[in-house]
N, C-alpha and C positions, 0 to 999 in steps of 0.2 A: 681568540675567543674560545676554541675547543680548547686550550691548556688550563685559563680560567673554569670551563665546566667543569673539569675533572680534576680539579685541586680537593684535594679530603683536608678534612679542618686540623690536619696536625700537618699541615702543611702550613698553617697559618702560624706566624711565632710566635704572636699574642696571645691565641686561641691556646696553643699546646702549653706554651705557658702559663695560661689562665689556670687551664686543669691540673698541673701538676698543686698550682698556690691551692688549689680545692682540696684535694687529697694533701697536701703538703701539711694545713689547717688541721685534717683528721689525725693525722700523727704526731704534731705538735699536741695538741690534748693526750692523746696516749702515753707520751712523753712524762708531760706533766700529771699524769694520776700515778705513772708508776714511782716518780720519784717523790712526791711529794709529802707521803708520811714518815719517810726516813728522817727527817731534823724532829719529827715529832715522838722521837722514842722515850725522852722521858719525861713529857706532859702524859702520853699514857699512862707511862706508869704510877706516878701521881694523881691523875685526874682519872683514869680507868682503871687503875689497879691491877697492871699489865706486868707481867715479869720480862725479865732477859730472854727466859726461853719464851713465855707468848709472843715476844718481837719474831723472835729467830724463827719462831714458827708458822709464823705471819707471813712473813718478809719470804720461806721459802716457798710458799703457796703459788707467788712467780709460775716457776718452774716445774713446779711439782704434774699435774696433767699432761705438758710438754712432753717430760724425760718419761716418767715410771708409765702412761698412758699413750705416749707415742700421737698426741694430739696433735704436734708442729706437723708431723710428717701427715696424717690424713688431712691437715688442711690444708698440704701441698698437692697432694692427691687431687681433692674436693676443686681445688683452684684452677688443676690444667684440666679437669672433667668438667666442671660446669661453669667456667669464666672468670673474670675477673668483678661482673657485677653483680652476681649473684655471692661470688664468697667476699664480698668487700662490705656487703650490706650483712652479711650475717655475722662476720667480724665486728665492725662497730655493732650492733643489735647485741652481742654478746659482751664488750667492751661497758657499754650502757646499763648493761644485767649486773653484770660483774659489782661493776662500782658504785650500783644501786644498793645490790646487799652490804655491800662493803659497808655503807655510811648507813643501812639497817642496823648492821650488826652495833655500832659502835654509839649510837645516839641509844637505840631503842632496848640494845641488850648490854648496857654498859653498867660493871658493878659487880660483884661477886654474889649477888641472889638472882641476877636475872636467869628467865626462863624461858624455853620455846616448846612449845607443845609440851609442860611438865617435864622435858630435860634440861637440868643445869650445868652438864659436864657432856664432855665425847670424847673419848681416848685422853682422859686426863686433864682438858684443856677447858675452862670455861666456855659456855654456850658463847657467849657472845665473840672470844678469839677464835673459838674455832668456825662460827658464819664468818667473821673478816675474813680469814683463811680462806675460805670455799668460794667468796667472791671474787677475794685477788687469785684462787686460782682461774675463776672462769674467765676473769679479765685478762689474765698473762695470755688464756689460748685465744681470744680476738685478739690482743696488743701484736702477740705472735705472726698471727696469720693475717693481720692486716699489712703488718710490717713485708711480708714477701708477696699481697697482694699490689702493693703499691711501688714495690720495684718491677713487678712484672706492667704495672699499668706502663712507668716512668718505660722499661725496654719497649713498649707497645707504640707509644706516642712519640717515641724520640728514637727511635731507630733509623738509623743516617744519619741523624741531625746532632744535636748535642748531649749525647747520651750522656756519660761520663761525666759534663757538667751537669746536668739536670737531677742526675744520683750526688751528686756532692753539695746540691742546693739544698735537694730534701733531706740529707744527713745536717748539714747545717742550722737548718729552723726545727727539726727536732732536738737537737742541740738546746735550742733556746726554751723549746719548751720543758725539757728539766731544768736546765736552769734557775727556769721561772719557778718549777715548786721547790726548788731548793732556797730559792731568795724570799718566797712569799707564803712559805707555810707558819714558819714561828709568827712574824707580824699578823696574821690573819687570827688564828689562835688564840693571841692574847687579846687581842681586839675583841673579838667573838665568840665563837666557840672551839672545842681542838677539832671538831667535825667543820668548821667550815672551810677549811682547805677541800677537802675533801668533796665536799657539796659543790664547791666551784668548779672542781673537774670534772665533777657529773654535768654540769649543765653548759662546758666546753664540752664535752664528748657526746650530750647531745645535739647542740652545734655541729659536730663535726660528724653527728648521723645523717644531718639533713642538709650537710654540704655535700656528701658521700652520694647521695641519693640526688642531688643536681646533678652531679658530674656523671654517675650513671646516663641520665638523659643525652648527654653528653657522647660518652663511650658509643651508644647504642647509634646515632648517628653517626659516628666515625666506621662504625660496623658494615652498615649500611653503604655507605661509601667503598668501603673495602670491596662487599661482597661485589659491588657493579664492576670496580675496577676487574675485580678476578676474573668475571663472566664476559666481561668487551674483551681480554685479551683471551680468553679459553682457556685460563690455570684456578683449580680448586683454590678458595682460601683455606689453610691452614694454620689460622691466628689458633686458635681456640680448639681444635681437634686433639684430642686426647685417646691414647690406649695405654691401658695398665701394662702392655707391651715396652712400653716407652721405659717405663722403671728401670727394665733388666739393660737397655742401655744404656742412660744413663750411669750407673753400676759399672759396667763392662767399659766407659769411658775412661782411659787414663786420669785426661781434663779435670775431669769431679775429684778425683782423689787425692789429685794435687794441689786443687784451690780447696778442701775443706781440709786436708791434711795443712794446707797454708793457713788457712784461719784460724784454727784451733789453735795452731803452737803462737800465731802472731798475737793473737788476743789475751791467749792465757800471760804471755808477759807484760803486758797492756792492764786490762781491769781485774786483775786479782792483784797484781802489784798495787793497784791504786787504794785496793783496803787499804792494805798493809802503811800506806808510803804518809800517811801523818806520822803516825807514833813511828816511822822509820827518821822519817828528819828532824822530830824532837828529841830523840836519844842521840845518832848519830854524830845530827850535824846540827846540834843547839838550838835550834830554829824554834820561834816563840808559837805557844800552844794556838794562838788566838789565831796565827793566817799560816800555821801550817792545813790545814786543808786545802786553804785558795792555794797556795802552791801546787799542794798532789793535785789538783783539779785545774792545771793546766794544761795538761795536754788535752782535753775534751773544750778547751775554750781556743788552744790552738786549731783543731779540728773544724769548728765554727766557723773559721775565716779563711785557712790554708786549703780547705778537701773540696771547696768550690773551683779554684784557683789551679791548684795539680790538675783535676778535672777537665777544665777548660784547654788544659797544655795539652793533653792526654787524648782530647776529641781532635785539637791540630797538628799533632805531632806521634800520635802516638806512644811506643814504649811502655806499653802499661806491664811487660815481663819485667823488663829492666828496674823500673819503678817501685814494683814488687821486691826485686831484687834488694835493690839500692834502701828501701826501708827497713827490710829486715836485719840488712849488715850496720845501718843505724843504731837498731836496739842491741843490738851485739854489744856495741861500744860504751851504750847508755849502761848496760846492767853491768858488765865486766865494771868499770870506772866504780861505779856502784859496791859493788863486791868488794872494790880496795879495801883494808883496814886502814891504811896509813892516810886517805882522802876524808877531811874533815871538815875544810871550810864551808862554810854554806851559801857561799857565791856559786861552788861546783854543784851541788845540788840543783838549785835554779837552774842552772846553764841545761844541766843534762835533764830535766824536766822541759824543757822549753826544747832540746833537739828531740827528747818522747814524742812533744805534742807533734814536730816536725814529720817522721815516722808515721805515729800517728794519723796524717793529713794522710799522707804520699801511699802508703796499702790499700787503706780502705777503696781510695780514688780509685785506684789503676782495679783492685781486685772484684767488685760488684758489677762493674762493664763488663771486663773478660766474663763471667760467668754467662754472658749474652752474645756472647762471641764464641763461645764453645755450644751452647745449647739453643737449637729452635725455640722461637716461642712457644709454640703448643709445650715441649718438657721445661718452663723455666720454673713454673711453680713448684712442680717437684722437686728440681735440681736445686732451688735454694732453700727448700724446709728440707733438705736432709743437709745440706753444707750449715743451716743454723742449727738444727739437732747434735749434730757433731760438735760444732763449735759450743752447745749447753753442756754436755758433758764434760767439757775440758774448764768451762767455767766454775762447773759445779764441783770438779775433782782438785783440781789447784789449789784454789785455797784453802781447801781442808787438809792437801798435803801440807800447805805451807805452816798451818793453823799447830800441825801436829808435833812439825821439826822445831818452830820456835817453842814448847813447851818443854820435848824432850830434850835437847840437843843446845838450846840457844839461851837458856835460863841465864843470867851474868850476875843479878845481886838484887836486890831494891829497893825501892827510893823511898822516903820519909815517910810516903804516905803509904807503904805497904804493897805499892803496884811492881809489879816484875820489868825488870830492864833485860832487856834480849839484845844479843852479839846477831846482828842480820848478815852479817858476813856468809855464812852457808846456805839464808835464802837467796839472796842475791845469786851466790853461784848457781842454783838450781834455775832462776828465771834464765842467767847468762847462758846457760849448758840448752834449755828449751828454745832459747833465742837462736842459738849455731843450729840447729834442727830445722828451724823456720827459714834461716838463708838455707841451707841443703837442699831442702824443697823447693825453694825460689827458683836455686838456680836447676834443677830437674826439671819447674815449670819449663823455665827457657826453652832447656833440649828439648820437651815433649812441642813447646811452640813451633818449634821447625823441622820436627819430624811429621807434627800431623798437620799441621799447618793451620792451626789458629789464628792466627793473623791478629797477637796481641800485641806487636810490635806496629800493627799500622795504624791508620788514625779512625778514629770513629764518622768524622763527619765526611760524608762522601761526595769529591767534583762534582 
């Protein structure tokens, strides 16, 4: 009877389950607003009168707060200082903001006379792309900061238990929610209006404020539970205690420098390959224009089914170094083959797209648990907006390096219609040359694993 009183609700596997499908919902929407005016770039520009560069300039608005304002990293701060439901409600509340002007901007200032307060221009850009801009920047810093609020819930609620799966569940159904705006923006569009994808997201993402704000209630009882536990046995809870102290170890941690030093070089060969990789296997490897995308966009649907699965292995078996290991010697394989000139079929393509998505699966798994395994919960919030920080910049520099050598360097002839055909042979080495970097570090993690003793070789769920 005394074991039953003192069960906390993320003891319950329905219960902690429940709350992750809560928060899971919230990012699923965030998902789907980020990707979803991307298939709409040239109904804007048709219907809005948007250029090449108003996209690019749009589209970088993401990021842009993140990197040049350092916004990821105070909402790591904000997260181990003042909780996970206080910065989880001000994330979606900014998410909501964000992609409210957004669909301001683009219904109400759409057209090259529109006006806001008597300005029709701001650094060159029409009033109405550059409020798009200013939304999707506000919304990339909640998408952001929600996105490492809700790994540190998913480390909160599932610590001992099914960590590792419960992170490869919610990568999963955020999965599906791009998906969803990549499969239902053009249909909506034509149906409707080019704003009503957009409007859908808004009022998923308000959904997913007032699911946000159920699970809070939630949390706040789990809290409570915690505190009694702490105080029957006589140890301080320390879920939620925070000192700006904590940064400088964090920092002085080998751990962090290895798993963000891992993610950057793992990812940069991952989605900046993934521009690139349509017009790579239409020129290459013959592949028809119409489903070379769906191809480049298998490894993110391999990802959906595989990063639950490794996970799951990962919580009873552990390995999550090795794991690491064994993924990154993967993409070795995938971009070296890549790089051949003399490999043309487009059977090979496929194949090594489908061992990507495999890769793919098997890092991410093993590498978002370890980071809960190297770091207290009170530094997790920190510790993962600087390992995403790091990993923006590699995202943000890559493919402008790649952008640059196929211009200078990769030019080969062109084709009927005046478009330039590029030799990818020297991008590929550059991803293949980043990929042996990312095993390097794997295997460093290792050794760091069993010098400091990480324990990321053991299993997550515990007898």
């Amino acid at each position: 009877m005394t074991e039953r009183l003192n069960r906390k609700l993320n003891d319950s596997k329905a219960v902690r389950w429940g709350a992750l499908g809560i928060v899971a919902f919230t990012m699923m929407a965030a998902y789907y607003v980020n990707d979803v005016v991307a298939p709409l770039k040239s109904m804007l520009e048709a219907d809005l009168g948007w250029t090449s560069s108003d996209f690019g300039f749009y589209t970088g608005g993401y990021s842009f707060l993140n990197v040049f304002f350092l916004m990821l990293i105070w909402g790591g701060l904000i997260l181990d200082r003042f909780g996970i439901r206080f910065t989880g409600r001000l994330a979606t509340i900014l998410m909501v903001g964000g992609t409210a002007l957004e669909y301001y901007a683009m219904t109400a200032l759409a057209g090259t006379d529109a006006a806001f307060l008597g300005c029709k221009e701001v650094f060159g850009y029409k009033i109405g792309v550059f409020m798009a801009f200013a939304g999707y920047s506000i919304f990339g810093v909640g998408a952001e900061v929600a996105g490492i609020t809700v790994t540190k819930i998913i480390a909160k609620w599932f610590q001992g238990k099914e960590l590792a799966t419960a992170m490869g569940v919610q990568v999963a159904l955020a999965r599906i929610g791009s998906q969803a705006g990549y499969a239902v923006a053009i249909p909506l569009a034509r149906s409707f209006e080019i704003t009503t994808p957009v409007l859908l997201g808004l009022v998923l993402l308000l959904g997913g404020l007032i699911a946000f704000f159920i699970f809070a209630v939630m949390d706040k009882k789990l809290d409570r539970q915690m505190e009694a536990e702490a105080a029957s046995t006589g140890q301080a809870d320390e879920s939620e205690k925070f000192s700006f102290k904590d940064v400088k170890n964090i920092l002085c941690n080998p751990g962090f420098w290895l798993i963000a030093l891992l993610c950057v070089l793992f990812y940069s060969c991952v989605f900046p390959f993934q521009k690139f990789a349509s017009e790579f296997m239409i020129i290459k490897y013959g592949i028809n224009e119409n489903v070379a995308g769906t191809f480049a966009g298998l490894p993110a649907l391999g990802a959906l089914f595989l990063t639950p699965i490794f996970g799951g292995y990962i919580d009873k078996h552990g390995k999550a170094a090795s794991i690491m290991f064994l993924g990154s010697a993967m993409l070795i394989g995938v971009h070296f083959l890549y790089a051949l000139p003399g490999v043309s079929y487009w059977l090979v393509a496929i194949v090594l797209m489908i061992i990507l998505g495999i890769a793919f699966s098997l890092v991410p798994s093993a590498m978002w648990p370890a980071v809960a395994k190297i770091f207290p919960v009170s530094q997790l919030g920190t510790a993962y907006a600087l390992i995403f920080f790091i990993q923006n910049i590699g995202l943000w520099g890559i493919p402008t390096l790649i952008g640059k050598v196929l211009d200078v360097y990769c030019i080969v002839g062109q084709d009927e219609s005046g478009a330039n055909i590029y030799d990818y042979t020297l991008p590929m080495c550059i991803f293949t040359g980043i990929a042996c970097l990312s095993l390097f570090v794997a295997f460093l993690l290792k050794r760091a694993d069993r010098k400091y003793g990480y324990q990321l070789e053991e299993p997550n769920l515990r007898s």
